[in-house]
C-alpha positions in Angstrom: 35.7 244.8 89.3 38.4 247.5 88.9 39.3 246.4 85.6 35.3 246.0 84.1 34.5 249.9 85.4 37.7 251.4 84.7 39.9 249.4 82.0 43.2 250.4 82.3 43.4 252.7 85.2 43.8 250.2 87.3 47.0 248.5 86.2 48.6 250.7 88.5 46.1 249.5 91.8 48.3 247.9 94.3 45.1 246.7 96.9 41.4 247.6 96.8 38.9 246.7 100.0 35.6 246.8 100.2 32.9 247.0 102.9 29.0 246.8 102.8 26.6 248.5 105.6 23.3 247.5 105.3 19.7 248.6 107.5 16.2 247.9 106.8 14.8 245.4 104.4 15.1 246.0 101.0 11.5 246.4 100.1 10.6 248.9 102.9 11.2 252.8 103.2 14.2 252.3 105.8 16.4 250.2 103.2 19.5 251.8 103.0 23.1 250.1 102.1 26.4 252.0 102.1 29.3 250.7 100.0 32.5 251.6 100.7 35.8 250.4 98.3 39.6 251.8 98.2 41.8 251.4 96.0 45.3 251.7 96.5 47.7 253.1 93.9 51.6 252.9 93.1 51.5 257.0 92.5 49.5 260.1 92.8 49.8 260.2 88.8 48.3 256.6 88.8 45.1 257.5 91.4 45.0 260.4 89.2 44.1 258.8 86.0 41.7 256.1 88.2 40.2 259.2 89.4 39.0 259.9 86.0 38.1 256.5 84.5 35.6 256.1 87.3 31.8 257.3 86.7 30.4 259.9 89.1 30.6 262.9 86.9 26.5 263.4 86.7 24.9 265.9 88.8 23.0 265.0 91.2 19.6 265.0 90.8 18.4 267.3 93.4 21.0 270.2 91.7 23.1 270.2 94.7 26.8 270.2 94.8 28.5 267.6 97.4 30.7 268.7 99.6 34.9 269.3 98.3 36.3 266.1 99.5 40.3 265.6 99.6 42.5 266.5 96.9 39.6 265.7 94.3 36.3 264.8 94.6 32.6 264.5 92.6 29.3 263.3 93.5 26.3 262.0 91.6 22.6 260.4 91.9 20.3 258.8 90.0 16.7 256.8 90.6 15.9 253.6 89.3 12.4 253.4 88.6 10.5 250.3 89.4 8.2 248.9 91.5 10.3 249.2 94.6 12.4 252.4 93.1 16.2 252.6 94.2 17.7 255.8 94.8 21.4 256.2 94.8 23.6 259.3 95.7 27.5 258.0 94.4 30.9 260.0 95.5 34.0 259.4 94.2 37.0 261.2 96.2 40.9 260.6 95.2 43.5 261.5 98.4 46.8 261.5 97.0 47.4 258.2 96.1 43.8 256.6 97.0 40.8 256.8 95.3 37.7 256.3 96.9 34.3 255.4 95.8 31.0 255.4 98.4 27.6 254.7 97.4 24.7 255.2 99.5 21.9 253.3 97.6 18.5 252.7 99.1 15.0 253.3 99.2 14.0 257.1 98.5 13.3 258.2 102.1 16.5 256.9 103.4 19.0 257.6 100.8 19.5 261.7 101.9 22.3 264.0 100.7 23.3 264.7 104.9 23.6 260.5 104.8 25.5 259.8 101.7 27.9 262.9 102.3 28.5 262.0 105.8 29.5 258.5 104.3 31.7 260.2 101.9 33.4 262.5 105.1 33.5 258.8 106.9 35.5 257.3 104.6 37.9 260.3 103.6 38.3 261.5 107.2 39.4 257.3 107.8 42.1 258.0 104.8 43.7 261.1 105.6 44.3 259.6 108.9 46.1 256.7 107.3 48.4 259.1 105.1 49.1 260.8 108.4 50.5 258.0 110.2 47.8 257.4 112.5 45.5 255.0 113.5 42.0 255.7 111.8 39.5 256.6 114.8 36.8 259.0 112.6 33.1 257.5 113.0 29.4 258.5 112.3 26.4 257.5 113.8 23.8 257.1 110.9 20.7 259.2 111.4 
């Protein structure tokens, strides 16, 4: 999947992992379905340049700013009309040598700003631990 969104970038991705949370069904107001993937990268230089090839450069469509996330870090959202509309809030954060990409997708009432940047914290907060040497302990409860 690396390869189809960001070409090039990720001949330098040692490991990736991703992780799904999913609540509510998907046709209801309380649908809401975190992704979480990392990707690991032989250099800073190399999660760097995966940094940029990956989309989340629009602004978010309620004007707001996300929250500055490790060494580098964006945040977009967008809604998919349709009968059951999706909403989506997307973050991308790079911490030195990882790059990480969260979605919080979902119907409209569930996909909030406090929820998709608390996912984004989440999964940073997990990282840094990691390029610290310790054992990653940050959680969230989900609201």
């Amino acid at each position: 999947m690396c390869e189809v969104v960001a070409g090039v970038a990720c001949k330098s991705v040692i490991a990736t992992g991703s992780v799904n949370f999913t609540r509510g069904a998907r046709k209801t107001d309380k649908w809401l379905r975190f992704s979480f993937t990392v990707y690991s990268c032989r250099t800073e230089g190399a999660a760097q340049r995966l940094y940029k090839a990956l989309t989340a450069d629009d602004p978010r469509s309620d004007g707001a700013e996300g929250p500055q996330l490790g060494d580098e870090s964006a945040v977009s959202s967008d809604l998919l009309a349709g009968k059951y509309p999706v909403a989506y809030i997307h973050d991308k954060v790079r911490v030195g040598s990882t790059v990480l990409w969260t979605y919080a997708m979902g119907s409209e009432k569930a996909v909030t700003s406090e929820r998709a940047e608390m996912a984004a914290k989440l999964q940073t907060q997990r990282v840094q631990q990691v390029h610290e040497g310790l054992e990653p302990t940050a959680s969230a409860d989900v609201p």
